[in-house]
Backbone as CSV, one residue per row, in Angstrom:
resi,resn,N_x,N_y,N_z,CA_x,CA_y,CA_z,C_x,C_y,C_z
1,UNK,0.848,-1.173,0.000,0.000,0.000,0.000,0.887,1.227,0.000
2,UNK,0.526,2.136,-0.734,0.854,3.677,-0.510,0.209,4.415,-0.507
3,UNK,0.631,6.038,0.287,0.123,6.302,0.606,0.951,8.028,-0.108
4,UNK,-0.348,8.516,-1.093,0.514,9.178,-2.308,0.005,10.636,-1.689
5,UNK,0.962,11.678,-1.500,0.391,13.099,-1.681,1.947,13.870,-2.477
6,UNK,1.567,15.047,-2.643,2.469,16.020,-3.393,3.618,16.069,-2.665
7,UNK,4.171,15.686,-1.448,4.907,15.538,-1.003,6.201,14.068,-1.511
8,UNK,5.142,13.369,-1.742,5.907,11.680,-1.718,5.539,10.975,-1.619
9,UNK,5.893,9.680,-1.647,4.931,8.256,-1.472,5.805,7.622,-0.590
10,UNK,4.600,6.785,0.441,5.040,6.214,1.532,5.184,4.989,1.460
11,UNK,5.677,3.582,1.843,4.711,2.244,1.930,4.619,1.760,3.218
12,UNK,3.065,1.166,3.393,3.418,0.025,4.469,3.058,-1.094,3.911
13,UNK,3.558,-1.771,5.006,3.959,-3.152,4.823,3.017,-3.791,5.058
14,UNK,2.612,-5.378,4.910,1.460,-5.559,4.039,0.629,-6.037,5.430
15,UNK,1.376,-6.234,6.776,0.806,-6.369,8.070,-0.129,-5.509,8.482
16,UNK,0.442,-3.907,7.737,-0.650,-2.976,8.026,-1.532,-2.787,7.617
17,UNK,-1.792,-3.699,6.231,-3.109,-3.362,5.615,-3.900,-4.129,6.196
18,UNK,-5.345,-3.035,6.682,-6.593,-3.367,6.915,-7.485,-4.467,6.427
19,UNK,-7.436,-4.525,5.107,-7.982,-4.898,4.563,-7.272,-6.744,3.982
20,UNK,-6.289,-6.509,4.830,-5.544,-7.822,4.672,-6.493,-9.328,4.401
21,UNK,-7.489,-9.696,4.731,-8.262,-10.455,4.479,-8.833,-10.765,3.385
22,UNK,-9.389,-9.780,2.661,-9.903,-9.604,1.388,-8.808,-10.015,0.470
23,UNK,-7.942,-9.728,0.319,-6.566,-9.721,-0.305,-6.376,-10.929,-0.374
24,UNK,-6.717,-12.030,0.665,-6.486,-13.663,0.544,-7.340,-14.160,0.171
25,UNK,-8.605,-13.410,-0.374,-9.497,-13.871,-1.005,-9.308,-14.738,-2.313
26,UNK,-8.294,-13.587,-2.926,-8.016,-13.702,-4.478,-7.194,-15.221,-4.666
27,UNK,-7.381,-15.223,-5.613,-6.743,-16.647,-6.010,-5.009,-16.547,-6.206
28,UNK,-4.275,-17.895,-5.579,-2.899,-17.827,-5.939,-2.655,-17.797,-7.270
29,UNK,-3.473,-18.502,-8.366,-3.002,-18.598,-9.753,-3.214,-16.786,-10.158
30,UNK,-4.217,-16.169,-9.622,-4.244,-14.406,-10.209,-3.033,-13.381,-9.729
31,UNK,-2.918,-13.523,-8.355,-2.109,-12.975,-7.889,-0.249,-13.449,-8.937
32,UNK,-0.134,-14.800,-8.986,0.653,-15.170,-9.524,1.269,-14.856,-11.616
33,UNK,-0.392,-14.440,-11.474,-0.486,-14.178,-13.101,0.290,-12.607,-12.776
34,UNK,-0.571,-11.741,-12.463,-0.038,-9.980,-12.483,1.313,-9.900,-11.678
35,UNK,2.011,-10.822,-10.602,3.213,-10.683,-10.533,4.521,-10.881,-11.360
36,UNK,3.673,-11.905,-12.377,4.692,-12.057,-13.567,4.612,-11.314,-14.407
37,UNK,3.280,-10.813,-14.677,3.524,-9.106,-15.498,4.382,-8.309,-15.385
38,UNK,4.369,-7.839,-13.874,5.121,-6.638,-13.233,6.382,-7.214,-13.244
39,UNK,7.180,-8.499,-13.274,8.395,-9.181,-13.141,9.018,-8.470,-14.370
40,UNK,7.819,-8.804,-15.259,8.633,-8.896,-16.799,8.719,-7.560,-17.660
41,UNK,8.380,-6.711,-16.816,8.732,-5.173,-17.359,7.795,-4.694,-18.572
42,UNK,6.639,-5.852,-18.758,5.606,-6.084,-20.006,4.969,-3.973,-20.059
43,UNK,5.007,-3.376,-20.841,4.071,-2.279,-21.177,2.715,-2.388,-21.653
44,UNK,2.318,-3.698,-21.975,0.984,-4.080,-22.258,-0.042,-3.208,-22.028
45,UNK,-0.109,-3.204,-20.537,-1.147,-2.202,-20.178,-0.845,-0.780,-19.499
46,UNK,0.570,-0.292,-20.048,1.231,0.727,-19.260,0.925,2.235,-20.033
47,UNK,0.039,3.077,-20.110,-0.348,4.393,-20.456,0.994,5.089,-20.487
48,UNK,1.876,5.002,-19.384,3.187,6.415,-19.145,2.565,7.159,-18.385
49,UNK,1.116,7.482,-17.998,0.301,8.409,-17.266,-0.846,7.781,-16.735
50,UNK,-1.807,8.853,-16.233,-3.023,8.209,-15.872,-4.017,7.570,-16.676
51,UNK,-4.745,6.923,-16.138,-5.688,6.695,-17.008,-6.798,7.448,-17.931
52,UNK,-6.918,7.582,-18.918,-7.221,8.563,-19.942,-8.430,8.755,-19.394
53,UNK,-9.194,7.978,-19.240,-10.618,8.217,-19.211,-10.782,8.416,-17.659
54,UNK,-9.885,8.502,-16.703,-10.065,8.952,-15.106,-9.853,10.614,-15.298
55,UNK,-8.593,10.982,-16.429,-8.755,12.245,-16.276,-9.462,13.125,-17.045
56,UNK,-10.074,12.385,-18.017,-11.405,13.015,-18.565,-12.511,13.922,-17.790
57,UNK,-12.761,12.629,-17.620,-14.191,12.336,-16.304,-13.414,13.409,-15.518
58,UNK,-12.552,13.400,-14.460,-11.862,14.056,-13.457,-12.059,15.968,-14.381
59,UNK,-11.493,16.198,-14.948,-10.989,17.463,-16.144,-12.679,18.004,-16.479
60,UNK,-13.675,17.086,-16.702,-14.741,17.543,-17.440,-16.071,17.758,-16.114
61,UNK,-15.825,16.820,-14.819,-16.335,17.179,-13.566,-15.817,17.356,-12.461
62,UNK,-15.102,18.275,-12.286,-14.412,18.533,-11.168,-15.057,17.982,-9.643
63,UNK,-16.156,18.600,-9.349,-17.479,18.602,-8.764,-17.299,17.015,-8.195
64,UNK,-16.660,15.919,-9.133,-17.078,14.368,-8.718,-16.212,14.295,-7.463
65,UNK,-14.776,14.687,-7.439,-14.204,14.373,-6.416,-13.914,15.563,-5.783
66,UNK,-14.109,16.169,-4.913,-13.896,17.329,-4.031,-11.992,17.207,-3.582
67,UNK,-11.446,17.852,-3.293,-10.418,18.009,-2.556,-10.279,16.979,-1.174
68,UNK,-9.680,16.068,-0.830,-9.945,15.413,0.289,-8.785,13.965,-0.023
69,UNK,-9.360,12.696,0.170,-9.556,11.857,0.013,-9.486,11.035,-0.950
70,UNK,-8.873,9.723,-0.946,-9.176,8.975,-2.181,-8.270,7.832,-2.528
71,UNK,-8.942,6.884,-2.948,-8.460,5.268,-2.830,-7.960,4.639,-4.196
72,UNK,-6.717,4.193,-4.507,-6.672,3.606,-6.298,-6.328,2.336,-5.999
73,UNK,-7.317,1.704,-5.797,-7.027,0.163,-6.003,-6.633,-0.825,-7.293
74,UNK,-5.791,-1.377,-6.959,-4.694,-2.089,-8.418,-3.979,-0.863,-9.097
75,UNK,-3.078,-0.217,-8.146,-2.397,0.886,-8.776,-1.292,0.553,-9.223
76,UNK,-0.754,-1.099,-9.775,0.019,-0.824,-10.477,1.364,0.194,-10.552
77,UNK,1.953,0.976,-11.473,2.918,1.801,-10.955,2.478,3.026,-10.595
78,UNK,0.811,3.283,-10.294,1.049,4.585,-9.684,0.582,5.839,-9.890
79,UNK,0.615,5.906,-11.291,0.202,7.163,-12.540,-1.258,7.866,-11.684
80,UNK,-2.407,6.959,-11.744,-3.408,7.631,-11.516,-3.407,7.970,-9.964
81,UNK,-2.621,7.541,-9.035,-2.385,7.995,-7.755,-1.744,9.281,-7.937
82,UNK,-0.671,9.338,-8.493,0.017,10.779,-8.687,-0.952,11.613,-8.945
83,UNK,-1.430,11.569,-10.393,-2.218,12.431,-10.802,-3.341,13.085,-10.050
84,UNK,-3.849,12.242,-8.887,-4.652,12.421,-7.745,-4.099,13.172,-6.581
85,UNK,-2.988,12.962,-6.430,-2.169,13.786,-5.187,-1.791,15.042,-5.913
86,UNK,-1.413,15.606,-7.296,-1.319,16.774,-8.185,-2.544,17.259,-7.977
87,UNK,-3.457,16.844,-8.129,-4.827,17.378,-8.388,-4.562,18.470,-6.266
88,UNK,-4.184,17.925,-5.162,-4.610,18.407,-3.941,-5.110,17.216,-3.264
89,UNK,-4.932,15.490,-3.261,-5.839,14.644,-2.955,-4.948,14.311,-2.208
90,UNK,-4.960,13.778,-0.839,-4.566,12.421,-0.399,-5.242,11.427,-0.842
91,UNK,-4.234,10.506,-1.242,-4.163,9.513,-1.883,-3.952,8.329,-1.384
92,UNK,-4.499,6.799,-1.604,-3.808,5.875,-1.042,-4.125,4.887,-2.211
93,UNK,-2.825,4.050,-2.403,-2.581,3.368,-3.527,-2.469,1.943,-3.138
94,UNK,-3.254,0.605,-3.588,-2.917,-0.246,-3.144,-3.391,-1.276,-4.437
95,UNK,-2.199,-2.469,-4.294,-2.213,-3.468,-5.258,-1.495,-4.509,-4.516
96,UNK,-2.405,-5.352,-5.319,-1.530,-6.843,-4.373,-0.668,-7.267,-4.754
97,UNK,0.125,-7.176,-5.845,1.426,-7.556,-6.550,2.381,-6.385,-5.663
98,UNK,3.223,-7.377,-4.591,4.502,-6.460,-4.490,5.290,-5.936,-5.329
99,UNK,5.458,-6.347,-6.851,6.348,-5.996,-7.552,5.658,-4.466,-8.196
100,UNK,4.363,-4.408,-8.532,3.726,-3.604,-8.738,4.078,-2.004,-7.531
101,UNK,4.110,-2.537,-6.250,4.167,-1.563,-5.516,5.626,-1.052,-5.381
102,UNK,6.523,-1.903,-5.741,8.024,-1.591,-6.167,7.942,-0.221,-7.111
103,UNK,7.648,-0.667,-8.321,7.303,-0.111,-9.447,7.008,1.634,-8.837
104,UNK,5.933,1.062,-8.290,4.941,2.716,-8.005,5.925,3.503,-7.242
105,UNK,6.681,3.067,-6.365,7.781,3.865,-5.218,8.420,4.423,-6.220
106,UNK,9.803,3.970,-7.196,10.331,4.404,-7.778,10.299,5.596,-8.372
């Protein structure tokens, strides 16, 4: 998990996540699939930025997310967390692939 504002990104460690339960929900073969993604440096699904259509939506209704708060689950390396902590957001970024959350620190 991280924890993204204009300042920097934090991590904790995976003891601290709350939500730790849910997380063992998922299957070993899924978890095992997207860690070999993130292993293999694949761009498949890598924008370079946020997600196009988050900052649409975001750009065309401001109004949706107020200043505050805000959760990117499967953040991957990160992009749309940044772009959320730029915007004025605390941010918190979380994905279950450690390698993914490697990624996002960097």
């Amino acid at each position: 998990m991280l924890a993204v504002s204009v300042e920097g990104m934090s991590a904790a460690s995976p003891a601290q996540l709350a939500d730790e339960p849910a997380s063992k929900q998922l299957t070993d073969g899924h978890r095992r699939e997207w860690e070999e993604y993130w292993a293999s440096d694949s761009e498949e699904h890598d924008q370079n930025g946020p997600a196009e259509a988050l900052r649409q939506l975001l750009e065309d209704h401001r109004w949706l997310l107020p200043r505050g708060r805000c959760l990117v689950a499967g953040c991957g390396r990160g992009y749309d967390a940044l772009y959320q902590a730029k915007r004025g957001h605390t941010c918190v970024a979380v994905d279950f692939c450690d390698t993914a959350i490697a990624k996002a620190q960097k």
